[in-house]
N, C-alpha and C positions, 0 to 999 in steps of 0.2 A: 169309852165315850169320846167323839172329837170335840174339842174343847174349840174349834175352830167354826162350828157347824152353826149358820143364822139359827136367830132363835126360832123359826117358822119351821124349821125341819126337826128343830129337839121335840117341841111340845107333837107338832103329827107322830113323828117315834111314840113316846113317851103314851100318846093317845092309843094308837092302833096296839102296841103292847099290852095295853089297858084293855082290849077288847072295848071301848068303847066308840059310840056315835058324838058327833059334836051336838047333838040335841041330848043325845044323855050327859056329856060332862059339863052340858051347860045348866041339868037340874041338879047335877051333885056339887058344882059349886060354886051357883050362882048368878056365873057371867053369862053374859046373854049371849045366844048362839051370832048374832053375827060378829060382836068382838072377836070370839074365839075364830069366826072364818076371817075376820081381815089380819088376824096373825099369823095364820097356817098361808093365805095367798100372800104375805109380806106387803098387806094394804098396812095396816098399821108396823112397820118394826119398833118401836120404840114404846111399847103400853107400861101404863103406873105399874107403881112396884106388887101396889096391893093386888090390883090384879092379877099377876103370874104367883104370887103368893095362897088366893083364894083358886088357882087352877094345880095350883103344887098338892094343895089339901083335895079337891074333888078326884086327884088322879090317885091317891095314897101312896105317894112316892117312900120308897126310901131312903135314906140320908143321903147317899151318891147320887142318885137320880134326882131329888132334890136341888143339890148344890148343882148341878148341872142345867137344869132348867134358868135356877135364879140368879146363874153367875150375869154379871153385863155381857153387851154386845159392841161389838164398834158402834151401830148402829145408836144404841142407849147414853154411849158414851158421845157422840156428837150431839145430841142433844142436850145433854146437861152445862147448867152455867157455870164456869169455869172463872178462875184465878188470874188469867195471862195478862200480864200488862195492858194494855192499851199499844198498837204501834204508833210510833211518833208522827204524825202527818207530815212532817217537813224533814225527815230523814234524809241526808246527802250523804254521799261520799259512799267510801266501804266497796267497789263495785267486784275487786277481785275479793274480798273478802266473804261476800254477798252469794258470790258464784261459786267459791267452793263449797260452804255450806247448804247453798239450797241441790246441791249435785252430791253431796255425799250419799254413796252407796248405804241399802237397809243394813241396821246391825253395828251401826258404828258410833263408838263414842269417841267425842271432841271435846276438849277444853278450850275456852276462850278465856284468854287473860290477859292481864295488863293493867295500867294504874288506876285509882281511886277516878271514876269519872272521868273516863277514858271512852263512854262508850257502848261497854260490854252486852249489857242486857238491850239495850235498842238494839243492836246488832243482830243478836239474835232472834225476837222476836219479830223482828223487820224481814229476816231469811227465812223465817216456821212460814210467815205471810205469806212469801215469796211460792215456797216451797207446795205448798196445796198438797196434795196427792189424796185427799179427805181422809187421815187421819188424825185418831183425836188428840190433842196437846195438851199433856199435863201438864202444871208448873208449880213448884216451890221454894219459897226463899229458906234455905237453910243461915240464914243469919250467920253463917262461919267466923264471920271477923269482930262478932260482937261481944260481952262476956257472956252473955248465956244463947250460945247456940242451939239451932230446933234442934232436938233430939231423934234419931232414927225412929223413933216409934209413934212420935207425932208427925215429922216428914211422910211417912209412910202412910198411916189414917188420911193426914191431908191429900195427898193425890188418890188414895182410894174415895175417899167422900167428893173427891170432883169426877170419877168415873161409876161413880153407883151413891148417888144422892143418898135416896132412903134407906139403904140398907145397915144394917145393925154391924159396928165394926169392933170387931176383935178386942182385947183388952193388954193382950200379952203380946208381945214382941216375936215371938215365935208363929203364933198363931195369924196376924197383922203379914209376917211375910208371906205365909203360905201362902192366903187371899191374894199377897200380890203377884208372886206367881201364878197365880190363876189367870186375875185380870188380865197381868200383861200377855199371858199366849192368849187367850181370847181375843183382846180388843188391836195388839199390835199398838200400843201407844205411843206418840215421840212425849220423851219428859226432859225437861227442863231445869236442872236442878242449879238456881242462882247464889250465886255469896255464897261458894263451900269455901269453909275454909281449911280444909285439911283432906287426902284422901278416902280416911276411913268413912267422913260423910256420905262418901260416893260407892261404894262398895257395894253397901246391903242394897240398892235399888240396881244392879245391875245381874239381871234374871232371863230367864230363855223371851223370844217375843216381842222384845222392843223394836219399834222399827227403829229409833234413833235417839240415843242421849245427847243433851248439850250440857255441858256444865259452864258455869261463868266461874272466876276465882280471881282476886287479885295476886293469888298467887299459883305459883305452873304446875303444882299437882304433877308433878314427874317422877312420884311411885305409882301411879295408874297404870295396868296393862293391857296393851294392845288400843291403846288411846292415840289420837291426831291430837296437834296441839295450835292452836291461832294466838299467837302474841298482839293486841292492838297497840300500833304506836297513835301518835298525835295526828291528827287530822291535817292534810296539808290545805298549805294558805288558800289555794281556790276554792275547795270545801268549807274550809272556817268561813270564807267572804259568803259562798252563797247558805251557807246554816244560818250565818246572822241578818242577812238580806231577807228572809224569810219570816226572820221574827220581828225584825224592826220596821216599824212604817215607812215609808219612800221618804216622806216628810220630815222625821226624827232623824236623818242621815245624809252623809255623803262620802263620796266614796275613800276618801282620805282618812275620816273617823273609821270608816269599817277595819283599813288595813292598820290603824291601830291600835281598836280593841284585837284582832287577831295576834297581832303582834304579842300585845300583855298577856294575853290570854293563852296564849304558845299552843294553838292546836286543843285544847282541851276542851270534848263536847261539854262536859257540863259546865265551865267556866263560861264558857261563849255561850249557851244558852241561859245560863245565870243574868249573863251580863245585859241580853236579848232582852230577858223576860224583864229586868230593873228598869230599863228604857221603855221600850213598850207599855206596861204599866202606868208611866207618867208621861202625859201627851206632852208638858210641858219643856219635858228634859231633851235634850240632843245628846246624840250618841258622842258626840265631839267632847260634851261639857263632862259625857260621865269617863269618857277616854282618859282626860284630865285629870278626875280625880284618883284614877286607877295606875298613874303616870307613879305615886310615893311607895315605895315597897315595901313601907313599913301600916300601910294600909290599906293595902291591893287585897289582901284576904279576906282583911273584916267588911270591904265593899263587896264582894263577891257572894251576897246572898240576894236570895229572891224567893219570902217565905218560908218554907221547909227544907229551901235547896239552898245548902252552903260546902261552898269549895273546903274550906279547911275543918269544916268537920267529916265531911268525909275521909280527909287526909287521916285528921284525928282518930279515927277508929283503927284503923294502920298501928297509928304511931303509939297510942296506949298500950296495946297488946304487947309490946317491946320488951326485954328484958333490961337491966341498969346499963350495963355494957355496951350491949347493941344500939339502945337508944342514943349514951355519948356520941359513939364511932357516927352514927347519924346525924347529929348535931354538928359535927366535926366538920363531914362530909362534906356538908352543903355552906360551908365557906370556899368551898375550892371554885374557882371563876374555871370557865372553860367548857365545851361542851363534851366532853369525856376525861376520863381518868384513869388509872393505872392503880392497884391496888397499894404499890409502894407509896403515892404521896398521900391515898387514904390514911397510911400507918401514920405517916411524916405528921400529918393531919391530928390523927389520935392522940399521939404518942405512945404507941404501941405496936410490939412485933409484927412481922409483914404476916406468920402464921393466921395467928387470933382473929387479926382483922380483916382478911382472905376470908375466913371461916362466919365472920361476921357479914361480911359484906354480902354474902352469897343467900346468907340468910334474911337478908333486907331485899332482897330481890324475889327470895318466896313469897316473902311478906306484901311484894309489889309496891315498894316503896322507894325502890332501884331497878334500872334497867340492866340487863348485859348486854353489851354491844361486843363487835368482832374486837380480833386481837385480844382480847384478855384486860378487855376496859369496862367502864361503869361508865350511867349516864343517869345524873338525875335531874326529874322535868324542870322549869321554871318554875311554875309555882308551887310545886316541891320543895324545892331549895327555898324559899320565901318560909316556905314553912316550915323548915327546921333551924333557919337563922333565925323566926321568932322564940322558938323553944330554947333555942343558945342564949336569945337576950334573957331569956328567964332564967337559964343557969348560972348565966355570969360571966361565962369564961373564954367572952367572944376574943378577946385583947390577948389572951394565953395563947390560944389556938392560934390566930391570923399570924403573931409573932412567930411561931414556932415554923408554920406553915412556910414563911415568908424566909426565915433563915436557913430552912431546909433546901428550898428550894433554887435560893443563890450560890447556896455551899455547892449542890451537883452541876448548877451551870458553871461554875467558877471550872470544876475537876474536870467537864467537859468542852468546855473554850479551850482549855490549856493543853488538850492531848492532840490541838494543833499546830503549836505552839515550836519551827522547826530550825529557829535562828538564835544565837544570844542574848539579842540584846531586845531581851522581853519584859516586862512587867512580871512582879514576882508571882509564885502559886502560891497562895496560904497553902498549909501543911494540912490534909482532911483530918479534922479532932477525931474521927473514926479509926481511922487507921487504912483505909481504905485508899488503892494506889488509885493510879490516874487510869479512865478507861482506854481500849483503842481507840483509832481516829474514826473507825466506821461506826463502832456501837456510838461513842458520844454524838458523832454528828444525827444520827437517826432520834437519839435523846431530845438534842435541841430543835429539833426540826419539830417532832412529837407533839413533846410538850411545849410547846411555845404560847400555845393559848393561857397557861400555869405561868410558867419564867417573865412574860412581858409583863403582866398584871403586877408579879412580887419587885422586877426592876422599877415601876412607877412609881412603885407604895414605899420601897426604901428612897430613894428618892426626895418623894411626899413627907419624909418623916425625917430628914435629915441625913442619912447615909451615906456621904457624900463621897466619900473615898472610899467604900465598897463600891456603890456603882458603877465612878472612875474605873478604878482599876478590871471591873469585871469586863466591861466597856472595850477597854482595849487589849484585853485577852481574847475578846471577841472580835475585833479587829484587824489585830496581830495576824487571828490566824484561821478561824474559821467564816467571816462574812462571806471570801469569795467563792466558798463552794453552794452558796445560798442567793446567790445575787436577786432572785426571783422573789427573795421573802415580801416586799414592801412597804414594810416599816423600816428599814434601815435610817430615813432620812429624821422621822419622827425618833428611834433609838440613839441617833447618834447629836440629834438636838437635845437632850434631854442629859446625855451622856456631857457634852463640852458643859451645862449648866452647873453641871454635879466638879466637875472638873475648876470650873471658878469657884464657887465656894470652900472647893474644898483647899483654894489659894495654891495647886499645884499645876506651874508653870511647864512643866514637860510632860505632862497626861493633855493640858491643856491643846500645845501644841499637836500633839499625836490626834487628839480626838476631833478635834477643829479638820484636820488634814480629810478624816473619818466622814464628818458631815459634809463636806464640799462635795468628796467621793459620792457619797449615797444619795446628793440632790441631783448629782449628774447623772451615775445611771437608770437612776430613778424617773428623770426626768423632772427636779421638785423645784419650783421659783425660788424658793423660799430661803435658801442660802446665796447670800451674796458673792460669789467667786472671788473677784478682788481685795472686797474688805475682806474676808475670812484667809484669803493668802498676805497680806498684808501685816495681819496680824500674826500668824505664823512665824515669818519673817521677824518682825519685831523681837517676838516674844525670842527666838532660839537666838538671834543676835547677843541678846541682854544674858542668854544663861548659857552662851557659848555652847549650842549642841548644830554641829555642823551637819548632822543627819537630818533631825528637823528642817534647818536653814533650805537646804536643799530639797526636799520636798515641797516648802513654804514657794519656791522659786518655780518648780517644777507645777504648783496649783495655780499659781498665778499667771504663769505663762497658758496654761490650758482657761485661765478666764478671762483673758485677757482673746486670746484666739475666738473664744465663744461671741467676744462682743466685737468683733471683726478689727482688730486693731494688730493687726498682722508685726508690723514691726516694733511694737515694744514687747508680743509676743515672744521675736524672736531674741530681744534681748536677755529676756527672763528666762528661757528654757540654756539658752549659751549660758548666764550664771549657774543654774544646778548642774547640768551640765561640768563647770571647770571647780564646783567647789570635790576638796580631795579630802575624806573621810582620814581620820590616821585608823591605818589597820586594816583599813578596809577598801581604800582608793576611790576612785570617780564612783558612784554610786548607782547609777543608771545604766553605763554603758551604752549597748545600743539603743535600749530603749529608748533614751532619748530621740533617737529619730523616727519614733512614728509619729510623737509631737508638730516637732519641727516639717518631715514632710506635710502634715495636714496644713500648717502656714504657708509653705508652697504652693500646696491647692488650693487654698482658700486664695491666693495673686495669682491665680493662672500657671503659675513655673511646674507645669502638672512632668517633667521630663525630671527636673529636680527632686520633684515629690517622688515621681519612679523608685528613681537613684539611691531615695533613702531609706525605700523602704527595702527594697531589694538585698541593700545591704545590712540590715536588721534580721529579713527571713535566713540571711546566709550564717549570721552570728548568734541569733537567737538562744541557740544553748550551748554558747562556750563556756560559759560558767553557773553557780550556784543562783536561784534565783528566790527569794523570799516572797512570801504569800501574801503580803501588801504590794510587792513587785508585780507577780504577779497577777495582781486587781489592776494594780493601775496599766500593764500592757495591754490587758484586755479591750480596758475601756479607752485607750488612747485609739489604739485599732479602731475599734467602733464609732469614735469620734472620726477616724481619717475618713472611713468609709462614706460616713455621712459627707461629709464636708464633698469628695468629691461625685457624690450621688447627687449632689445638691446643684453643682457646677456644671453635672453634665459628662464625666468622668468616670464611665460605668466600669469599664476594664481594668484599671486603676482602684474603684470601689470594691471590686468584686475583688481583687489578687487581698486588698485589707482584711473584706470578710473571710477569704479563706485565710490569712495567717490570725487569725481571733478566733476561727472553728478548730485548726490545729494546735493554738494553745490548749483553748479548753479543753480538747482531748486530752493533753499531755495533761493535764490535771485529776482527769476524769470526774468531774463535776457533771449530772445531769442538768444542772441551772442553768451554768455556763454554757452549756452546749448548745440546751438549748435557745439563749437568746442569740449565740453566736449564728442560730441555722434562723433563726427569726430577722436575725439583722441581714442576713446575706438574704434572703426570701422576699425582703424588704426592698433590697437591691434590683436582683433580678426582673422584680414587679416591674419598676421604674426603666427599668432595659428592655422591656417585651420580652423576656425569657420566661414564658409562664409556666410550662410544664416542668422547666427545672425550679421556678419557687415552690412550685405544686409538692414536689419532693422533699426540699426542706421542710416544708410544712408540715406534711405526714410525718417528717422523721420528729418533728418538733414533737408532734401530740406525741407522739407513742411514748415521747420520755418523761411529757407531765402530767398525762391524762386528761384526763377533761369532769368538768362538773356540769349539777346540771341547774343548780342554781348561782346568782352572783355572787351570794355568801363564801361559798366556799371557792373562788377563785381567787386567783393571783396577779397580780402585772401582767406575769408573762403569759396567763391563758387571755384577758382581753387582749393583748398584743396580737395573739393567735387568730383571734377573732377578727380585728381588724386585719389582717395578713389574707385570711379566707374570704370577706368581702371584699377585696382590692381584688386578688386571683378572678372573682367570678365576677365581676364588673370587667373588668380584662378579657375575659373570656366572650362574653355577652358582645363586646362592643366586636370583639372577634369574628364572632358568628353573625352578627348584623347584615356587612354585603351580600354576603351569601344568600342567607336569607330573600334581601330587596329581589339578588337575581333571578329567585327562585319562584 
């Protein structure tokens, strides 16, 4: 028998094998002969139950023939009232997530997962909307993450009793599937099975006929086979604005509150419509005032309700389900500042092996409690993290951890500042109490770069607490020898103010010197007001005077002649660069060398003697590597270079600019620094602009991105990509004003 056959073709079958008339099977059992002919023409598909029950009896079916007749129909099953959510009416965003779901081919099952109020279930039932094709939509909540999950054999009655109402269901779990089996090749259902929390919940519903399963999980169910899987992340910020524009009255807002609640809210639909719905609710409230209160972190969660909907209990169902272990390592976790992490400073974090908590970590991420991101990182939400540094206050052991976290964290920047480290006269390595040697210079620097959102955080807080000759010294081990392959970071100026503070308290006189030298460097290339050049060389000077360090002396002489040139004061410039210049190092001689004269020419340019400035620089590119040259050397040629450049870009002295910028793009080769390079092809791009050489800035330019890529919000840029930025509207402003005549002529 086709199990697939309307019900209008079974009961004529069923009739004419009967040898009966529709006037006779409407005396034998009851129904009145036109019912029975508006089933047979498919006037009626969809009649009471009792009726095909009192037509099952007039026919004296047997038990196959029977079950045949009385199974549902799609037709029975579109008509019954069903379970399915309601769709959100102000549903935004999601649009490629939307499209691959309402386009999945029949026969396919998908998971959708992702965090506690992420989304999931609108999602989908916004795509089944979408989706149409008139099939009929089963749905139920398997409660997966709760402690008493539905059970396969009430999941299973549930979706039968929403596709055959009246009919009598099964008692046995065996029996309950067969039936489902039935229905589902009859009716072709799509189901919906939300909040599993394990696979085996999902197994027993997946039978010949379905057109389409969806499954919701906070966790990725990646024992499923032959399943697609859709991860939700957080809503981006134009979605968050127009979600909550939707819910909040015109009047209750503006647009500045909105991008705040977004903000606190990090992307997460139910947060923002929590927060929607709190406002909204009270005509009185503005979204500004409740932004405000949502502003404290220690009470951003327990605001976060509206009714029955609360942000951290749902976290909560998550986080109970935890084992003691896993719960720690979580607890741990969400003090780490930064927007991703590395399983090793989870450990650092725990205090516990990198194995365990790999093994843990991985399982906080089934549990949908953690994200995986690329590279072999974690990422957990904001108010995620809120919510397990509440549970840490509950444990107690917030001040264990942070410390732990914090010392861990300086001990690997310290081992990776230092494996740059290629001159003498360095500031010492502490010994790693591990046993562990110093990295190479590439893994470290990729370390520091990495994690830097980690390293700055723990540099403030020791700091913050007094650390002060740790800092110091980490300070200019970072100095020493790794900043200039980073020039692009832009915090230098901020690191190395913070760095000379820690350096006074901690009453040492030769860090001080060193890191003072540190922060002039980093407001210059930086571009930062905020260091005074004079006084900060002044005191330099002072200081290596008093403790007789003639290296100092002579850099203190060599900043001051460069702040002194900055503030157009050309000849006591040139007095100050003549002293570092003739001060003689024992052991090590004139300290500068040539370098000294890209200084000095740039005070030439800056009085016109642009023939002199030639002269000096000329003879700098012919010396440049007669000898050994140190990695603060090196910082400071660079940026003297790019100081000359300016200076005669400035004057009018393009040819001159340009021969600068190329010997500051040929250092930074010789370095091979991606930073360096590229600001040196930024600063020369810079030039060219200003020369009407545009299709060779255009080059620079290009060669610039390729090295630092590009972002595509302001967050995740750097100095050097707004630099880039501005470099590309100069270029095509250039361009425009180019193509103008032509144009008129034309």
């Amino acid at each position: 028998m086709d199990a697939t056959a309307p019900l209008s073709e079974r009961l004529r079958n069923l009739r004419l094998k009967s040898n009966l008339t529709i006037e006779s099977l409407s005396e034998l059992s009851g129904v009145s002969v036109r019912t029975i002919s508006d089933i047979e023409r498919r006037v009626s598909n969809a009649p009471h139950r009792k009726t095909m029950v009192l037509l099952a009896e007039g026919l004296s079916l047997d038990a196959e023939s029977r079950r045949w007749l009385l199974q549902p129909t799609r037709a029975a099953v579109d008509t019954r009232p069903g379970i399915l959510p309601l769709a959100t009416a102000d549903f935004v965003g999601r649009s490629g997530e939307l499209d691959s779901l309402v386009d999945l081919p029949s026969g396919s099952l998908v998971v959708v997962s992702g965090l506690p109020g992420i989304g999931k279930t609108a999602l989908v039932v916004e795509a089944i909307r979408r989706r149409g094709h008139g099939a009929p939509v089963l749905f139920t909540d398997l409660a997966g993450e709760t402690r008493n999950p539905t059970l396969p054999l009430q999941a299973m009655q549930n979706l039968l009793r929403q596709a055959d109402s009246e009919g009598v269901l099964p008692s046995t779990f065996e029996d309950v599937h067969t039936k489902w089996k039935a229905v589902s090749a009859a009716v072709e259902p799509i189901v919906i099975l939300d909040n599993v929390g394990r696979e085996s919940q999902v197994r027993p519903f997946l039978v010949e006929g379905l057109q389409l399963v969806v499954v919701t999980s906070r966790r990725n169910l990646s024992g499923l086979d032959a399943a697609r899987w859709m991860v939700l992340d957080s809503l981006p910020t134009q979605d968050s604005e127009s979600l909550l524009k939707q819910i909040v009255p015109e009047s209750q807002r503006t647009d500045a509150s909105i991008r705040e609640l977004v903000n606190l809210c990090n992307g997460s639909p139910l947060a923002l419509r929590i927060a929607g719905n709190h406002i909204a609710s009270r005509p009185n409230t503005k979204a500004g005032e409740f932004a405000a209160r949502l502003r404290s972190e220690q009470r951003r969660l327990r605001l976060l309700v509206a009714g029955d909907l609360s942000v951290e209990a749902a976290f909560a169902l998550s986080y109970d389900g935890l084992d003691t272990y896993s719960s720690a390592v979580f607890r741990a976790i969400s003090l780490i500042e930064g927007r991703t992490f590395a399983a090793e400073l989870a450990a650092a974090a725990a205090g516990n092996d990198l194995e365990t908590v790999e093994d843990i970590l991985e399982n906080l991420v089934e549990s949908g409690l953690l994200e995986a991101t690329e590279g072999n990182r974690y990422r957990m939400h904001d108010l995620m993290r809120l919510f397990g540094r509440s549970r840490m206050d509950e444990s107690g052991t917030r001040t264990k951890v942070t410390t732990r976290l914090r010392n861990w964290l300086l001990l690997e920047l310290s081992r990776s500042a230092g494996a740059f480290l290629d001159h003498v006269d360095k500031p010492p390595v502490l010994p790693d109490p591990r046993g562990v040697g110093r990295p190479k210079a590439e893994e470290a620097g990729s370390w520091i770069r990495r994690e830097v959102d980690h390293w700055w955080p723990a540099m403030r807080s020791a700091a913050q607490l007094g650390e002060h000759a740790e800092v110091a010294r980490i300070s200019v081990l970072l100095q020493e020898g790794f900043a200039h392959h980073w020039v692009g970071w832009g915090n230098w100026t901020d690191f190395f103010e913070i760095a000379v503070e820690s350096a006074r308290k901690a009453d040492d006189s030769r860090l001080i010197t060193r890191l003072l030298g540190a922060f002039h460097w980093a407001s210059v290339v930086e571009h930062d007001p905020r260091a005074h050049g004079v006084q900060i060389a002044s005191e330099i000077i002072d200081l290596s005077e008093r403790t007789h360090d003639d290296v100092q002396l002579a850099w203190g002489n060599l900043h001051l002649g460069w702040a002194l040139l900055r503030r157009h004061r050309p000849d006591e410039a040139m007095k100050a660069l003549d002293r570092a210049q003739n001060i003689v190092v024992p052991g090590v001689g004139a300290l500068f060398g040539v370098d000294i004269f890209i200084l000095k020419a740039a005070v030439h340019a800056e009085g016109g003697e642009i023939s002199a400035a030639s002269d000096l620089l000329a003879t700098f590119v012919a010396h440049a590597n007669d000898g050994p040259v140190t990695a603060r050397q090196r910082n400071a040629r660079m940026a003297s270079l790019e100081e000359l450049a300016a200076v005669c870009s400035a004057v009018g002295h393009y040819e001159l600019a340009i021969a600068a910028a190329d010997a500051q793009l040929a250092s930074a080769d010789q370095v091979r620094s991606e930073s360096q390079i590229a600001r040196a092809l930024i600063n020369r791009a810079r030039i060219l602009v200003a020369a009407s050489l545009i299709d060779d800035a255009a080059e620079d330019l290009a060669r610039a991105r390729r090295l630092v890529g590009d972002f595509e919000s302001d967050a995740g840029r750097s100095p050097v990509h707004f630099a880039l930025m501005e470099i590309s509207r100069s270029i095509e402003a250039a361009r425009s004003v180019e193509e103008t005549p032509s144009q008129a002529t034309d």
